[in-house]
C-alpha positions as CSV (number, residue, x, y, z in Angstrom):
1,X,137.8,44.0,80.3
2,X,135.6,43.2,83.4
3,X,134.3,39.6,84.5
4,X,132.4,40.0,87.4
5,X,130.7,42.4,89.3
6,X,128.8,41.6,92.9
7,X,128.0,42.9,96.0
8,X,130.9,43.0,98.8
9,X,129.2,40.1,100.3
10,X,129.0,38.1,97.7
11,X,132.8,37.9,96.6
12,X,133.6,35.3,99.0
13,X,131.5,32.8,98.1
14,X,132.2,33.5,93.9
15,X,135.5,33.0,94.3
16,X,135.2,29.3,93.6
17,X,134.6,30.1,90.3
18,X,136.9,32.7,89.3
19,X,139.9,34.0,91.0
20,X,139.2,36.8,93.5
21,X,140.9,39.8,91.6
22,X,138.2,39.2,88.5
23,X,135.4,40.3,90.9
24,X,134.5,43.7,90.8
25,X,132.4,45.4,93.8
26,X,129.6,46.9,92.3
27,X,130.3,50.3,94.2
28,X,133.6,50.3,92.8
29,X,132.3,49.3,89.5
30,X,129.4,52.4,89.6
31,X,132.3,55.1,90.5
32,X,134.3,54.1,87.3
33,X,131.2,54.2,85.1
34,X,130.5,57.9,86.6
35,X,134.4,58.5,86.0
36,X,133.7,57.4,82.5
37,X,130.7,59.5,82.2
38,X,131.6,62.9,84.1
39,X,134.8,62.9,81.7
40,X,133.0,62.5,78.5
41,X,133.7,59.3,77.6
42,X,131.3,57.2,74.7
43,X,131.1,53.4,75.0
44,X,131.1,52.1,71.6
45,X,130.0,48.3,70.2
46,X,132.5,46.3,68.4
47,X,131.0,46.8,65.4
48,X,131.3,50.3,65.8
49,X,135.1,49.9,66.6
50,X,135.3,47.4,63.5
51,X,133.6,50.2,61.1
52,X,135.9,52.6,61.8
53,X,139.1,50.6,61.8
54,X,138.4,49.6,58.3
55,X,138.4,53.7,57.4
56,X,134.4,52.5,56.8
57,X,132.8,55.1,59.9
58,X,134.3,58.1,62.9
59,X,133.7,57.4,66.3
60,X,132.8,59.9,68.6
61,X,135.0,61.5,70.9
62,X,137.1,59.5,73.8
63,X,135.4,56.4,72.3
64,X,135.7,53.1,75.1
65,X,135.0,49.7,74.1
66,X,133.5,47.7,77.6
67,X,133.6,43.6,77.9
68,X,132.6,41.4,80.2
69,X,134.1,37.7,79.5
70,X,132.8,34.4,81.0
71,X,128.7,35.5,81.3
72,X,128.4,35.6,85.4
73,X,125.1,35.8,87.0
74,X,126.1,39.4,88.4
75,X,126.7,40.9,85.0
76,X,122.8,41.3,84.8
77,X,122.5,41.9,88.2
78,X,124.7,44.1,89.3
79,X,126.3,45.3,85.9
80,X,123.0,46.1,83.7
81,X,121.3,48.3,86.2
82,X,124.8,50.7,86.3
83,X,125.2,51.0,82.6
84,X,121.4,51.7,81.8
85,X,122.2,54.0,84.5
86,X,124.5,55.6,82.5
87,X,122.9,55.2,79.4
88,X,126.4,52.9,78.3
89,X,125.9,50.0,76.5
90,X,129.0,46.9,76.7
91,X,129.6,43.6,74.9
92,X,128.9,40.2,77.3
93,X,131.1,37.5,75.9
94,X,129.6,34.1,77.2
95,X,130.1,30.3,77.0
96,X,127.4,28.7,76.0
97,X,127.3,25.4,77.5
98,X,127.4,27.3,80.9
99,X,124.9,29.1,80.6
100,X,122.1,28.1,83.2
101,X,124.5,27.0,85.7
102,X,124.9,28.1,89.1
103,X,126.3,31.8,89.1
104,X,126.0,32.6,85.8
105,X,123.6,34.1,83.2
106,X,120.4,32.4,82.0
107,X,119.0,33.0,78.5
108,X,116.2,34.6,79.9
109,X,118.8,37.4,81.7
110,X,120.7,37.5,78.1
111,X,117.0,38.0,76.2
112,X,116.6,41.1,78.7
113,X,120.3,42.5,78.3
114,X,119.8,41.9,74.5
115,X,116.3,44.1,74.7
116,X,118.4,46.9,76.6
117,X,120.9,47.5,73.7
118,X,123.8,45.2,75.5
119,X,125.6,43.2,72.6
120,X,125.7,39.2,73.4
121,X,128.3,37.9,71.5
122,X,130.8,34.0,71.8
123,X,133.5,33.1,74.3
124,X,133.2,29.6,72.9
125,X,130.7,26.5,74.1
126,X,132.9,25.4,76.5
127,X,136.0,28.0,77.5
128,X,139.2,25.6,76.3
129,X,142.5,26.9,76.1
130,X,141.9,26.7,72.0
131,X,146.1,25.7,71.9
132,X,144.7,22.1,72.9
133,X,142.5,22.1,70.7
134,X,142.5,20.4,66.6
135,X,141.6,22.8,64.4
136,X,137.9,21.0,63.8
137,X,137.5,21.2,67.9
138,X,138.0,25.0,67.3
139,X,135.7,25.2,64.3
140,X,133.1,23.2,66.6
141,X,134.1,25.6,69.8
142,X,133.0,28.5,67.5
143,X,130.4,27.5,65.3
144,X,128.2,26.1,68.0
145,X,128.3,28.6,70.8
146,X,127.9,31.3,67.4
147,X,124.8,29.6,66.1
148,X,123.5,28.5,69.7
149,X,123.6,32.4,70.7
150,X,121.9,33.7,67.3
151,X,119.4,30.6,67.9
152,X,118.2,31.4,71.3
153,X,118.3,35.4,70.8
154,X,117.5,36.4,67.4
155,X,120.6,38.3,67.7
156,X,123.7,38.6,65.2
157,X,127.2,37.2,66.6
158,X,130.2,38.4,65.2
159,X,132.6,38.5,67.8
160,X,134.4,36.6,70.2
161,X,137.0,36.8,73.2
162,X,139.9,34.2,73.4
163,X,139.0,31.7,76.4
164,X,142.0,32.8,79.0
165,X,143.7,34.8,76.1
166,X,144.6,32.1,74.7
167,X,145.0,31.0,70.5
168,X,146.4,28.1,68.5
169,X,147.4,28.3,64.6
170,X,143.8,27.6,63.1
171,X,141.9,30.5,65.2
172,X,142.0,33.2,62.3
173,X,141.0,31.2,59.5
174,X,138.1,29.3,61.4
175,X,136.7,32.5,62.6
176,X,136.3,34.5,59.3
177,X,135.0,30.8,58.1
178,X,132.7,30.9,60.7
179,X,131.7,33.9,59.8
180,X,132.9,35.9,62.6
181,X,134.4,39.4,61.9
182,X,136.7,40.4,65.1
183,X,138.0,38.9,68.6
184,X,139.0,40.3,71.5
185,X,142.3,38.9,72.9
186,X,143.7,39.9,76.6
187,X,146.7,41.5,76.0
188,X,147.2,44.5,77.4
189,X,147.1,48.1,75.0
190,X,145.0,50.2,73.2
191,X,143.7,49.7,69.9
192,X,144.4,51.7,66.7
193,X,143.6,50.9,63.2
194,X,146.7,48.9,62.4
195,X,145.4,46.3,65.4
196,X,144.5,43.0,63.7
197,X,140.8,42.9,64.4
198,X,141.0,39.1,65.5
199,X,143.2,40.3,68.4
200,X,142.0,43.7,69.6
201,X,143.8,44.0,73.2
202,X,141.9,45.0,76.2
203,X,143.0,46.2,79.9
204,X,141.7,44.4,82.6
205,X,139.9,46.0,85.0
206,X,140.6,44.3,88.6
207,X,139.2,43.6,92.2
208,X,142.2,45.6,93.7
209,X,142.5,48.3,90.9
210,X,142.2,51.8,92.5
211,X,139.7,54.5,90.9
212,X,143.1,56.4,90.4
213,X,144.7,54.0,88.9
214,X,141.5,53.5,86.6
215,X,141.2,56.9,85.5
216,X,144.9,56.9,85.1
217,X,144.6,54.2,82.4
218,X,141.5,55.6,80.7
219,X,143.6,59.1,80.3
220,X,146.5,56.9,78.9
221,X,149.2,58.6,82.2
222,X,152.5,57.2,80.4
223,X,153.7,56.3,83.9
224,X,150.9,54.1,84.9
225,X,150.7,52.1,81.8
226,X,154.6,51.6,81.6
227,X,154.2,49.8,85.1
228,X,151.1,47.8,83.9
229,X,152.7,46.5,80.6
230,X,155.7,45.5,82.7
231,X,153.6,43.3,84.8
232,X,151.6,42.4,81.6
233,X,154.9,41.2,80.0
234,X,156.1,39.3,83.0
235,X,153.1,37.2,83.4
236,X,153.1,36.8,79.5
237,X,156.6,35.4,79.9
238,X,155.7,33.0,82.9
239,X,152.8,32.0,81.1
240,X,155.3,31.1,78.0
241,X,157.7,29.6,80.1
242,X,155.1,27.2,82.2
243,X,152.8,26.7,79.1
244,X,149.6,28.5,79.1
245,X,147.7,25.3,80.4
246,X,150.1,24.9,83.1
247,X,150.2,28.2,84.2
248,X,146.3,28.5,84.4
249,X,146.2,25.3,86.2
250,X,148.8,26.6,89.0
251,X,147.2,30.1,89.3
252,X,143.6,28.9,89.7
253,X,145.1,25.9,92.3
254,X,147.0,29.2,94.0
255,X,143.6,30.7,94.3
256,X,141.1,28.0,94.9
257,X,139.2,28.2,91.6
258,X,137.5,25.4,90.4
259,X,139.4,23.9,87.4
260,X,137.2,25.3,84.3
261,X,138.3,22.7,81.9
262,X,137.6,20.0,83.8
263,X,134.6,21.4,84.9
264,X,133.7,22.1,81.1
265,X,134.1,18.2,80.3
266,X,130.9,16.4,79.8
């Protein structure tokens, strides 16, 4: 799971808009794609992943699923030019009602990502933490940034990622109502074909993660990944403790993000 990618001297001035560890140097960001690439490792789509979980298609060998959540203006600068590089394709998740705004994607970058094989799929119209939200706010959260996407592109959307990770009781049924057929959630772990399809977990891939530490994940080095899901679990548990809205609002006040929900308001 990546959200941004720049160059070094942009990460300064982005970090209004996320916090600093989502930023990804595109140098840093090209050496784990040749990781990926020397070791033999296939990026698949969604659908792929969703084909074989239901027993319905194989995947190739060391098969990697790669996200990018929020729709930044650097995925298509920075990002794009790397994985065509690579010949990898990835799945942009984007909010539709932000598209167009300063530092982030335009529909005419998401036309061209579309024409280069990338997969453009929802991270709802406006990014709320969906446990504020009624369950005919979520169906209007999904539907819209869905049929919006599909609209402008010409492109099927069957997928979306959890705004912050975040869910609420009606998320399930008003996806598959929707007429979505997976989600990506951000807990942290691999995916096998037991993993609900509406919450395949991802590893997030930060600012300050070393290419060791990288390739250590991507190989699965039990040691590594004991220490990540032991910091996965403690922020889970802060999270629970503070309430996920209280806890994003004291992280991104920590960091000096702008506050995306109230940013998101009309």
């Amino acid at each position: 799971m990546y959200h941004e990618v720049a160059e070094r001297s942009e990460i300064d001035a982005l970090t209004r808009k996320t916090q600093r560890g989502y930023i990804l140097a595109r140098d840093d960001f090209e050496r784990e794609m040749e990781l990926l690439a020397t070791a033999g490792f296939h990026p698949v789509s969604l659908s792929n992943l969703l084909g074989w979980s239901r027993a319905r298609s194989t995947l190739p060998p060391k098969p990697i699923v790669i996200t990018f959540d929020d729709g930044f203006a650097g995925n298509f600068r920075h990002a794009l030019p790397v994985l065509a590089r690579f010949g990898f394709t990835a799945t942009f998740f984007v909010v539709t009602n932000k598209i167009g705004d300063p530092a982030m994607l335009s529909w005419t970058d998401l036309s061209e990502m579309n024409r280069h094989g990338m997969s453009i799929q929802s991270h709802t119209a406006n990014h709320p933490l969906l446990s504020t939200l009624t369950q005919a706010r979520t169906r209007e959260e999904l539907v819209v940034s869905k049929q919006t996407i599909e609209d402008k592109l010409g492109a099927s959307v069957n997928f979306l990622s959890l705004p912050n990770g975040d869910s609420n009781p009606y998320y399930v049924q008003v996806a598959q109502e929707s007429g979505y057929l997976g989600g990506c959630c951000s807990r942290f772990g691999f995916n096998n074909r037991s993993t609900d399809p509406f919450f395949w977990r991802r590893i997030a891939v930060k600012h300050q993660t070393p290419l060791r530490n990288f390739e250590a994940i991507v190989r699965q080095d039990p040691r590594t990944l004991a220490i990540l899901r032991t910091t996965a679990a403690a922020k889970a548990a802060a999270s629970r403790l503070l309430g996920k809205k209280n806890y994003d609002r004291l992280y991104n006040l920590v960091f000096g993000v702008e506050d995306q929900e109230k940013s998101a308001r009309p």
